[in-house]
Structures are given as structure tokens and as C-alpha cells.
DRENMIRO-153534 format. One record per residue (C-alpha): residue number from 0; residue in three letters; x negated, y negated, z. Coordinates in pm, whole numbers. Last residue first. Example, Ala and Ser with C-alpha at 12.3 -4.5 7.8 and 13.67 -1.06 7.14 Angstrom:
+------+------+--------+--------+--------+
| resi | resn |      X |      Y |      Z |
+------+------+--------+--------+--------+
|    1 |  ser |  -1367 |    106 |    714 |
|    0 |  ala |  -1230 |    450 |    780 |
+------+------+--------+--------+--------+
***
This chain:
+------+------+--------+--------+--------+
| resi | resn |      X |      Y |      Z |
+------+------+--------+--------+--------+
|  343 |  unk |   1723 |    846 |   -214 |
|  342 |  unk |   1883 |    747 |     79 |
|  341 |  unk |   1766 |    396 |     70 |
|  340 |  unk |   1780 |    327 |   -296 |
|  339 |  unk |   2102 |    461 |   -322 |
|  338 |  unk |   2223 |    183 |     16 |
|  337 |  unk |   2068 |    -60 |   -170 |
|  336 |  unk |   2239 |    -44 |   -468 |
|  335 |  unk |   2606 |     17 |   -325 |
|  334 |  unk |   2543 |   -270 |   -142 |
|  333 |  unk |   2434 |   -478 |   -472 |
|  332 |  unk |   2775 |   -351 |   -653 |
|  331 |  unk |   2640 |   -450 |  -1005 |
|  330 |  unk |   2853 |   -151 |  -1151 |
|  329 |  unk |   2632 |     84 |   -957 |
|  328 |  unk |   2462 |    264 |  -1190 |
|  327 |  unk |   2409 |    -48 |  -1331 |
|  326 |  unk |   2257 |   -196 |  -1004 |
|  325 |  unk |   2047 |    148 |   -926 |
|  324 |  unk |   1875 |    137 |  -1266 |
|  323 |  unk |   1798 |   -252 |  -1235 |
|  322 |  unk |   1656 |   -185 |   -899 |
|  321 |  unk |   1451 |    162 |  -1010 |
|  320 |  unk |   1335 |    -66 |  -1278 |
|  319 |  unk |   1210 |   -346 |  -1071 |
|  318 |  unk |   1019 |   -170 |   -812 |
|  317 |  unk |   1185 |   -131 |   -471 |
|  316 |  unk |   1031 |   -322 |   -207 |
|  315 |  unk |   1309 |   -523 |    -20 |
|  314 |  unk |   1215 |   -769 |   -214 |
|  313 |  unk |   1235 |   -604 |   -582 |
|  312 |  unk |   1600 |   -528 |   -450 |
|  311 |  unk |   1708 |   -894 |   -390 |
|  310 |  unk |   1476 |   -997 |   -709 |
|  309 |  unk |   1733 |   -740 |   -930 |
|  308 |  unk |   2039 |   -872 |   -695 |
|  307 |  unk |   1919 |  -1254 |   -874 |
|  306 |  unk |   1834 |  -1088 |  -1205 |
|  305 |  unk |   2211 |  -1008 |  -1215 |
|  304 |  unk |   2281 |   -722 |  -1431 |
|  303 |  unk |   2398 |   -689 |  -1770 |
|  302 |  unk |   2469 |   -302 |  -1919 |
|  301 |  unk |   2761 |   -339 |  -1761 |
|  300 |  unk |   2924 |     20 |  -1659 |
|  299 |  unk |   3085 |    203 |  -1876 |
|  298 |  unk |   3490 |    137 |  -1859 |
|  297 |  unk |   3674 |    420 |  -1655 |
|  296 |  unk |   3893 |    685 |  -1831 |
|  295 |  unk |   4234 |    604 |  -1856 |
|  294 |  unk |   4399 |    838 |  -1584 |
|  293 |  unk |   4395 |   1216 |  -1540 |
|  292 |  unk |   4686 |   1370 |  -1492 |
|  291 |  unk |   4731 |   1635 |  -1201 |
|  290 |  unk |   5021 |   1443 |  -1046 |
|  289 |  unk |   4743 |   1161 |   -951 |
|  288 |  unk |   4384 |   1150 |  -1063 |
|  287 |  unk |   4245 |    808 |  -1064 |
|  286 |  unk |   4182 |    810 |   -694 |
|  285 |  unk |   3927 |   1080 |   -771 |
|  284 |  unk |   3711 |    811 |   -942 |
|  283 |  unk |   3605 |    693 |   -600 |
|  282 |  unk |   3487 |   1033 |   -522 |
|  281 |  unk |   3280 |   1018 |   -795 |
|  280 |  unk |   3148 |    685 |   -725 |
|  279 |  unk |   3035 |    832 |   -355 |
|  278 |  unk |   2805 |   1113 |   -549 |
|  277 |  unk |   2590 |    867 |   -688 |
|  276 |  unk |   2367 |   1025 |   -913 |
|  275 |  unk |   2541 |   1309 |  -1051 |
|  274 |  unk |   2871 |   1015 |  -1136 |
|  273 |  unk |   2619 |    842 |  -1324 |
|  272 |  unk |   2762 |    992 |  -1601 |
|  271 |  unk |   2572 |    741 |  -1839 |
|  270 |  unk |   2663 |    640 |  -2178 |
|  269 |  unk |   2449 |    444 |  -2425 |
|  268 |  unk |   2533 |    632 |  -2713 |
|  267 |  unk |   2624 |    965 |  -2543 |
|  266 |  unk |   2255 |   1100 |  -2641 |
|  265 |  unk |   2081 |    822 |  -2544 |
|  264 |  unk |   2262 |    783 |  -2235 |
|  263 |  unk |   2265 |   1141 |  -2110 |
|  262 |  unk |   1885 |   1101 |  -2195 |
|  261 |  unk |   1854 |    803 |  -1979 |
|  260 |  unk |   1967 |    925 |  -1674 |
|  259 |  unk |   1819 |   1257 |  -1695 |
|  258 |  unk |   1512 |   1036 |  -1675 |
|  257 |  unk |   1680 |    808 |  -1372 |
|  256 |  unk |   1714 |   1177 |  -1203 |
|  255 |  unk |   1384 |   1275 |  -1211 |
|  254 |  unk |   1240 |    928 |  -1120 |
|  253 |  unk |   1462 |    991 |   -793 |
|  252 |  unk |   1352 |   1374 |   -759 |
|  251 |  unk |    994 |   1227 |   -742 |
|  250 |  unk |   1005 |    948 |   -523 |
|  249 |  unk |   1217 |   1192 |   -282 |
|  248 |  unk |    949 |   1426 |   -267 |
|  247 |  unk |    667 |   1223 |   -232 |
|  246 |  unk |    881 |    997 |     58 |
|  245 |  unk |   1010 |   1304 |    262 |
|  244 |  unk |    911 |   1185 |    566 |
|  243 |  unk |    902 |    799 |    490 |
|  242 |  unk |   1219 |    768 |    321 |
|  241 |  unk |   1374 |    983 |    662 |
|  240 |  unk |   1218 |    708 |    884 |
|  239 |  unk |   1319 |    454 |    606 |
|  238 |  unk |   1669 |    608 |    584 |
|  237 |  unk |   1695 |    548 |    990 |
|  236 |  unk |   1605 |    166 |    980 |
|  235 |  unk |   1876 |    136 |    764 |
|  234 |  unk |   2114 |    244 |   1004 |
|  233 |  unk |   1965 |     55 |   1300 |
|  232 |  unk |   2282 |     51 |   1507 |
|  231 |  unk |   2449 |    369 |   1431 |
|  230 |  unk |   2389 |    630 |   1100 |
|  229 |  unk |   2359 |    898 |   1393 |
|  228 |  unk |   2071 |   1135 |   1344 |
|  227 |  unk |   2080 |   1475 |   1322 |
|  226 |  unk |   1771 |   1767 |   1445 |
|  225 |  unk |   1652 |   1515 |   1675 |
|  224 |  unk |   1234 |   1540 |   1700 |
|  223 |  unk |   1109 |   1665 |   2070 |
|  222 |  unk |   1051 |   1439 |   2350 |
|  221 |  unk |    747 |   1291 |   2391 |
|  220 |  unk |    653 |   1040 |   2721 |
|  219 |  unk |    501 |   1284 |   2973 |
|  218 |  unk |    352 |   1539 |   2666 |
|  217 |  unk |    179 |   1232 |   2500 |
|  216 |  unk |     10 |   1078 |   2840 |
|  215 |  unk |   -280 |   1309 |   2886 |
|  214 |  unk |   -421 |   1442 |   2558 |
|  213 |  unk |   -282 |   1105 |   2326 |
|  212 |  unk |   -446 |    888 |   2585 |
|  211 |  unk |   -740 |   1069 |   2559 |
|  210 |  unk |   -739 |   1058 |   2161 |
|  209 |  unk |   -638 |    715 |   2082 |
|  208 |  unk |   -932 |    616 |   2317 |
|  207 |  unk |  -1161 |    753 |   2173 |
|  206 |  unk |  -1021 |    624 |   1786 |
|  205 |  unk |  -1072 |    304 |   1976 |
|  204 |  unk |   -677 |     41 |   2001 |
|  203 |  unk |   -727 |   -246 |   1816 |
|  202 |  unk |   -840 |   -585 |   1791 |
|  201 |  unk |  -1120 |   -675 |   1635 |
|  200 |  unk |  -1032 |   -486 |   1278 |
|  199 |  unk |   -686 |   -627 |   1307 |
|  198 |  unk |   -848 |  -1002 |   1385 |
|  197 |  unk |   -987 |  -1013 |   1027 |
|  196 |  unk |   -975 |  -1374 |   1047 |
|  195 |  unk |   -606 |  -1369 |    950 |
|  194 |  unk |   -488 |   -950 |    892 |
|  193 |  unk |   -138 |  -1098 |    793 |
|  192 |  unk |     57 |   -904 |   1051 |
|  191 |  unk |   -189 |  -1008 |   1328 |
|  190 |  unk |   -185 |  -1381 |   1274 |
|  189 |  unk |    198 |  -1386 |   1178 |
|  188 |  unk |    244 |  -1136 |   1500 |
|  187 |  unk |     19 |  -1447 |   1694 |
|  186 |  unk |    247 |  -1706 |   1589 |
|  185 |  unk |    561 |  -1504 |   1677 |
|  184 |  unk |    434 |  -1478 |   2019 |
|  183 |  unk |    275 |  -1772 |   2059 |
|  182 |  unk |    654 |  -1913 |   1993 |
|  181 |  unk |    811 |  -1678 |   2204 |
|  180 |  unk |    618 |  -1751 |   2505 |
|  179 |  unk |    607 |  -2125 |   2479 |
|  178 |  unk |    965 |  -2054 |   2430 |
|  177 |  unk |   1008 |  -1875 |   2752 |
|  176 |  unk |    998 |  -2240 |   2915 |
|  175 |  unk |   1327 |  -2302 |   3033 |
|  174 |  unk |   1440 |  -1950 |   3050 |
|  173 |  unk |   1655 |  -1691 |   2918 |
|  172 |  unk |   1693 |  -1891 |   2580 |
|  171 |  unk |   1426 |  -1670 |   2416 |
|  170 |  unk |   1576 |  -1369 |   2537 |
|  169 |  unk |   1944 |  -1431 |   2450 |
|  168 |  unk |   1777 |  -1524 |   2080 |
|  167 |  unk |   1587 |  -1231 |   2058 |
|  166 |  unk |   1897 |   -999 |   2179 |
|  165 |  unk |   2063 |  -1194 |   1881 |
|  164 |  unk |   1857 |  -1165 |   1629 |
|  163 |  unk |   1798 |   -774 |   1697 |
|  162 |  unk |   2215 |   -718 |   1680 |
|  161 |  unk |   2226 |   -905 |   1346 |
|  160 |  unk |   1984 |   -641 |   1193 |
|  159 |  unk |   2198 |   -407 |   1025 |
|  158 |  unk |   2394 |   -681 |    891 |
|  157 |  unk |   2704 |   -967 |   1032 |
|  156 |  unk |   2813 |  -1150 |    733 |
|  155 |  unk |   2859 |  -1531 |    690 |
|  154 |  unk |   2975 |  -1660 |    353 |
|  153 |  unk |   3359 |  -1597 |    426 |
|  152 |  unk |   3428 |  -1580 |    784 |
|  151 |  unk |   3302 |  -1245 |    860 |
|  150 |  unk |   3200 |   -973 |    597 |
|  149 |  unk |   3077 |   -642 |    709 |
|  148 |  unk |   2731 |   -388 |    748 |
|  147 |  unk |   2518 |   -609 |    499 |
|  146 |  unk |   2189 |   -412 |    451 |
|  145 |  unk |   1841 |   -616 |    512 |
|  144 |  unk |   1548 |   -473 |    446 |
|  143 |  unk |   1301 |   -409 |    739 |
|  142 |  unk |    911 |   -530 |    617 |
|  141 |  unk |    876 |   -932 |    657 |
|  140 |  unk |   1194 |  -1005 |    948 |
|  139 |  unk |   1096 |   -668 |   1162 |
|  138 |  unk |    677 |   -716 |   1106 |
|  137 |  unk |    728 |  -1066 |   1241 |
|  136 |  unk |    996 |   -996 |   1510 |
|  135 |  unk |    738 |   -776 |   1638 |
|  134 |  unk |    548 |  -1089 |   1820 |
|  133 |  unk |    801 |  -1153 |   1965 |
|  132 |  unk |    775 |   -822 |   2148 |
|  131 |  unk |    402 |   -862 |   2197 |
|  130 |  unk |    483 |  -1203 |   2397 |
|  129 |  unk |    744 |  -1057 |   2621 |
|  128 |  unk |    553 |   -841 |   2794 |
|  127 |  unk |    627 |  -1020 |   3176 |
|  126 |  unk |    611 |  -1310 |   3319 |
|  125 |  unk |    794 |  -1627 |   3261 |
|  124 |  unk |    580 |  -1962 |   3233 |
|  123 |  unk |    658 |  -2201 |   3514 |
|  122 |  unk |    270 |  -2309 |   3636 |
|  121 |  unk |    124 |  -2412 |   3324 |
|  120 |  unk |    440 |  -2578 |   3219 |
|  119 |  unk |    326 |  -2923 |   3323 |
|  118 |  unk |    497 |  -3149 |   3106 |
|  117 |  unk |    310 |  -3479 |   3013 |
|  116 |  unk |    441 |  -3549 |   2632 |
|  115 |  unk |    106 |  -3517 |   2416 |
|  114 |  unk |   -148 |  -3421 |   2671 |
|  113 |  unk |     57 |  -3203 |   2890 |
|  112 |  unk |    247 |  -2998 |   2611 |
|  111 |  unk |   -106 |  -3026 |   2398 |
|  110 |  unk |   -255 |  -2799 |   2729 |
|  109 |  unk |     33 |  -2580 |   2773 |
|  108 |  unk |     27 |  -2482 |   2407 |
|  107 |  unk |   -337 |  -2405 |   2355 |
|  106 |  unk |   -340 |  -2193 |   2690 |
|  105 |  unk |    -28 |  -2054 |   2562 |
|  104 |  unk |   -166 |  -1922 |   2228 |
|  103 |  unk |   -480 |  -1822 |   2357 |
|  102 |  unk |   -245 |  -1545 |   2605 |
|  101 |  unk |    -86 |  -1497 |   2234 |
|  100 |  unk |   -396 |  -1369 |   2057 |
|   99 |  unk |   -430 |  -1069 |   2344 |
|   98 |  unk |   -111 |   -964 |   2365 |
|   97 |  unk |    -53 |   -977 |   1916 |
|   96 |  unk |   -383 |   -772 |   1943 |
|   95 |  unk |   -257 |   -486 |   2197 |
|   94 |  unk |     83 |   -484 |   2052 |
|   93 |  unk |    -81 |   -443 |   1692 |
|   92 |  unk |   -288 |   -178 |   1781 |
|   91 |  unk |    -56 |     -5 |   1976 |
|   90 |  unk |    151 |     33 |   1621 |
|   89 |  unk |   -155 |     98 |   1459 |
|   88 |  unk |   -223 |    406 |   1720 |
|   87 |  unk |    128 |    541 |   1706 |
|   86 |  unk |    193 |    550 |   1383 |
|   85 |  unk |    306 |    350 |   1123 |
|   84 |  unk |    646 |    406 |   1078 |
|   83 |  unk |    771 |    592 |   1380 |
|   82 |  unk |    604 |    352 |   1567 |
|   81 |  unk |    761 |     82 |   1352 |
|   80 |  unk |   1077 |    210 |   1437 |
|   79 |  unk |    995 |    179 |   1800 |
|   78 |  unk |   1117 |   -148 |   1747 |
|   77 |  unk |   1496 |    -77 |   1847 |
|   76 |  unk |   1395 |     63 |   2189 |
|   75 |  unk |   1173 |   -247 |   2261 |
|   74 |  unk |   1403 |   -475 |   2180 |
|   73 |  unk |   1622 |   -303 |   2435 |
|   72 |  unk |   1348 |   -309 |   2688 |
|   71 |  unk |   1271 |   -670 |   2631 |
|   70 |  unk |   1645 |   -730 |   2700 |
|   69 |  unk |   1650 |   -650 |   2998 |
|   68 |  unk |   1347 |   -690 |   3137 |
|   67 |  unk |   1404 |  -1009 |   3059 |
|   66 |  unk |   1774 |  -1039 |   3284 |
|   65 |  unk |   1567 |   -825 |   3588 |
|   64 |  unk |   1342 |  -1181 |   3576 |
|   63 |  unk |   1027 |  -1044 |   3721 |
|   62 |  unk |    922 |   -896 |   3405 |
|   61 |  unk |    546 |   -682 |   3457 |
|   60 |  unk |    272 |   -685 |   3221 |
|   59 |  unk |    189 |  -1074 |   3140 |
|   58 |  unk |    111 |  -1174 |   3505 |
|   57 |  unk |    -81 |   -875 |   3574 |
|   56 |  unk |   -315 |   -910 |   3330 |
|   55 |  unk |   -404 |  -1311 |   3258 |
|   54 |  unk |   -341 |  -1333 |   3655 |
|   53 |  unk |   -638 |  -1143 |   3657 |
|   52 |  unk |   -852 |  -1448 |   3580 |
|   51 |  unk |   -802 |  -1635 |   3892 |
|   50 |  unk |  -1034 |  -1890 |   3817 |
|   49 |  unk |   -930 |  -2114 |   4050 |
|   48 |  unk |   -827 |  -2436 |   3802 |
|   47 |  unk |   -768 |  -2231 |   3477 |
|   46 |  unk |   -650 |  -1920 |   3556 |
|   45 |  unk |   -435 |  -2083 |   3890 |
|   44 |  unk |   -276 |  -2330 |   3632 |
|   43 |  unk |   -209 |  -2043 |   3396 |
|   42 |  unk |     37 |  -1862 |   3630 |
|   41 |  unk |    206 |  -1572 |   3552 |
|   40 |  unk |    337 |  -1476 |   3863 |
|   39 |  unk |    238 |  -1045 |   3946 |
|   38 |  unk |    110 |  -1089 |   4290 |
|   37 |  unk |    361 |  -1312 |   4372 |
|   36 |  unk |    615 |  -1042 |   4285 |
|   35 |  unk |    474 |   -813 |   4599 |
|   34 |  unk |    675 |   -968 |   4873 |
|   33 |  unk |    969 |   -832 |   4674 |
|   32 |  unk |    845 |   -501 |   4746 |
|   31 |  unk |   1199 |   -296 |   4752 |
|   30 |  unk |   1425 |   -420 |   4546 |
|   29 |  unk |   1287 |   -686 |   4241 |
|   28 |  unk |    924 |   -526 |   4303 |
|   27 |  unk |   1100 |   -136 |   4262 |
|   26 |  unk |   1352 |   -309 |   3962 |
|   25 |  unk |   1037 |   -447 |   3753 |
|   24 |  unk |    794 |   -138 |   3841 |
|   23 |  unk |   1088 |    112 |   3678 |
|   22 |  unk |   1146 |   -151 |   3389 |
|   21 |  unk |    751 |   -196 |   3321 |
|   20 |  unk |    726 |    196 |   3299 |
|   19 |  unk |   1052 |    302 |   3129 |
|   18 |  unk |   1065 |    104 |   2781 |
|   17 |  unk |    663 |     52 |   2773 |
|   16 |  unk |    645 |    447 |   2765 |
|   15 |  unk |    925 |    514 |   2554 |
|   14 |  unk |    726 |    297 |   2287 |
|   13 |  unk |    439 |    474 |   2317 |
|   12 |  unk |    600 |    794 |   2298 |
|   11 |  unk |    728 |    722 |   1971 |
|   10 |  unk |    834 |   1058 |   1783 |
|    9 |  unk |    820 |    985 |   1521 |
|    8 |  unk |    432 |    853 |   1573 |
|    7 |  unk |    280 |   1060 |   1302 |
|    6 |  unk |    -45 |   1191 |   1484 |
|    5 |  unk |     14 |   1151 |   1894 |
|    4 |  unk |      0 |    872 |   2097 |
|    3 |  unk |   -264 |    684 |   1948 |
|    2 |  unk |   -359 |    865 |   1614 |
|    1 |  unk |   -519 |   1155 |   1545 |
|    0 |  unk |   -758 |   1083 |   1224 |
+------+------+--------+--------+--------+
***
């Protein structure tokens, strides 16, 4: 069925969408209705002592902080992989049921807040959709693998996600009481991510409504699918958009070349040139030739590997022998490993 925003989501208008239209209405209230931003206070102690229900909406669309819109919309940008992933209509789904779950989340928080320590928070909560993109952390830590981009300061190593973490961290410490935010956030992405109480068949986007919205909003907010794409930022984020395209095909040409694999090494007596499967060893090996002699040929690589890189692999979900092929292939290099895996 024709999902929300169009059928494959790559090319995530949904996500462009919440990226320009809460920024544009954040910076016209911040400069030129200021005497509007009361309208849009996120206020729980006017919910729950006047009734003022619509506070639930407006307060929770629309950052009045220009320093949260900031960084929401960033998140945002980098998140629209699992548009791209999933498709447009899951992917509203989730936002939808993750911004729903958390405003019960804050209720429940403000209220044991006052009883067990007597803050009052109900009436200093930040506004804006900030929830729904804590919420995405869940989905980003559970499903995105991690790739080590450099070494720092011995054990500590900045990856392709480091730049996420920290925009989530600047956001959460933006305020004094954005972590009642974040935390019903990320409570209700673990409630929506792991289907609890069936709350992803409650909450989520019609199949009617998938379809007007992908009718009348879809040409406004699509843009047409990049011909290249720059290994920048989110580089592994990219090889599972391009896994995902081509992910038959690729599945198959990979188990194609593991069964060459094997025969080379059967009939070289446990030999491999593994030099057809990963091009960037063979240019490695290239070193070796210098004033048109070839050096001593390279040893085999060890048959051994380390079960611990095998379980790194098996986590990021590759199956265990394409993991243990990839590691000796790669002389137990796990980076080398992953990044195979990834392209391939």
C-alpha cells in the first residue's frame, strides 16, 4: 500500500516538512508576533487546572527557544534516515505515537516530581517537538551500527554517530526542565519501538490519510533522488539506504562471492585470494611492489577469529558466517569488516 508521504520514503518529505515548517513559524513568532508565543506555552498546569486542553497541541508543535529549534531541526535532518528506511507512513507513525505516549509521560512525571520532592514543573516545560525526536534516539541507538571514524585518546573514539549524541546532549541540557521532555521521550520510543501493549497498531497514521496527504503535500516537500552521495556525516547511514535499495541483489552477489570464496580455498589448500573481494587489500598489497619486483608474498590470513568482533558483527545484524567470512578476509581488521559488510 502507498505509504505516508509517498511509497518508499527516500526521498523524505516528511521529514523536510517538520525541518522547515516549525523553524519558519519558530523565527516569524520569535520576530515578528512575539505577542503570539503565549499562545503556543506548554503549560500542563493550565491543562489540568482550566482545562485548557489545546495547550496539549499547540504547546508541543512549535519551539520558542530559537537554540531548540535548533538543534531539533538538525536531529531532524539526520533522522530522516529512518524515513528513507521504513517509509514514510511508519516513520509518521512512529512520530505520531511516540507524541502522543510522551504528553502521558509528562503528566505522570510532573505529578511524582511534586509529590515525591515538591517541584512544580508543570508550568516551565519547554515547548516545542522535542519529545518525538527523543524519542528517535531509540530506533538510532537499537538499529544504526556503529562504524569507528578515528581514534582519540586511546580507548575513546569519535564514530559515525558521535555527532547525534552530542546535538542530543546540547538539547537535553538546553533547559532546566527539558529532561522531563527527553526522558518521556525516550520512554515512549522504547514503548513504540518495542510494539508494548500493541500501541503501534493504535497509533498510527490511516492508510486514508497516508494517501491525501501523500496527493497534496508530497510534490511541496519532495525533491528528486541525488544521483551521488557524499560518504559525510552519516556515512554508514548512507550504505544502509543503498543496502536497502539494492538489498536482493547485493545479498545475492555477496553469497556468490563467499562461494567462489571457498572453492579458491579448497582447491589452493585453504587459500583465499580475497584480493576479488576486497578491492582496498589489493591496493594495499601494491606497496609491496617496488623497482618492478615483487616482494615476499603475504602470509594467509588467520584462519582464527575473535568470537568477540564475530558477536560485534552478529549485532549489527549480519549473520554469523558472513561475519566470520568478512573478519578473515579481512585479517581480523573489524573496521575493515564492517565497512565490506556495509557496501556489499
Amino acid at each position: 500500500s502507498k505509504v505516508f508521504y509517498g511509497s518508499s520514503g527516500y526521498k523524505a518529505p516528511l521529514s523536510k516538512s517538520l525541518l522547515l515548517v516549525p523553524s519558519a513559524l519558530s523565527l516569524l513568532l520569535a520576530l515578528l508576533l512575539p505577542h503570539c508565543q503565549k499562545l503556543f506555552v506548554y503549560d500542563l498546569h493550565a491543562v489540568k487546572n482550566d482545562f485548557q486542553i489545546w495547550r496539549l497541541i499547540c504547546g508541543r508543535i512549535i519551539c520558542l527557544d530559537l537554540k531548540d529549534t535548533f538543534c531539533s531541526s538538525l536531529l531532524i535532518y539526520n533522522f530522516r534516515i529512518f524515513e528513507r528506511r521504513y517509509g514514510s507512513r511508519k516513520f509518521a507513525s512512529f512520530l505520531l505515537g511516540s507524541w502522543v505516549l510522551s504528553a502521558l509521560f509528562d503528566f505522570l512525571l510532573v505529578e511524582a516530581m511534586q509529590y515525591f520532592f515538591g517541584i512544580t514543573a508543570a508550568s516551565n516545560l519547554p515547548s516545542g517537538f522535542l519529545a518525538p525526536v527523543f524519542a528517535l534516539f531509540v530506533p538510532f541507538y537499537c538499529s544504526i551500527p556503529r562504524v569507528q571514524v578515528a581514534q582519540i585518546l586511546g580507548p575513546l573514539s569519535i564514530t559515525n554517530k558521535t555527532l547525534i549524541y552530542i546535538l542530543g546532549l546540547q538539547l537535553f541540557t538546553s533547559g532546566s526542565y527539558i529532561w522531563i521532555v527527553a526522558i518521556s521521550g525516550l520512554m515512549s520510543g522504547l514503548c513504540y519501538n518495542s510494539k508494548m501493549f500493541q500501541v503501534h497498531q493504535v497509533l498510527c497514521i490511516p492508510s486514508w490519510m497516508a494517501k491525501f496527504f501523500s496527493w497534496t503535500l508530497e510534490p511541496i516537500f519532495s525533491s528528486s533522488e541525488p544521483t551521488s552521495e557524499a560518504r559525510i556525516g552519516m556515512g554508514a547511514t548512507l550504505d544502509i539506504q543503498r543496502q536497502q535499495r539494492m538489498e536482493l541483489l547485493d545479498r545475492q552477489l555477496m553469497f556468490s562471492q563467499f562461494a567462489q570464496g571457498r572453492r579458491q580455498r579448497q582447491q589452493q589448500g585453504g587459500m583465499i585470494n580475497w584480493n576479488r573481494l576486497f578491492p582496498p587489500l589489493r591496493q594495499r598489497q601494491n606497496v609491496n611492489y617496488q623497482g618492478g619486483r615483487q616482494s615476499e608474498p603475504a602470509a594467509p590470513p588467520p584462519l582464527e577469529v575473535s568470537e568477540e568482533q564475530v558477536a560485534r558483527l552478529m549485532e549489527m545484524g549480519f549473520s554469523r558466517g558472513d561475519a566470520l567470512e568478512a573478519l578473515r578476509a579481512s585479517n581480523n581488521d573489524l573496521n575493515v569488516a564492517t565497512n565490506f559488510l556495509l557496501q556489499h
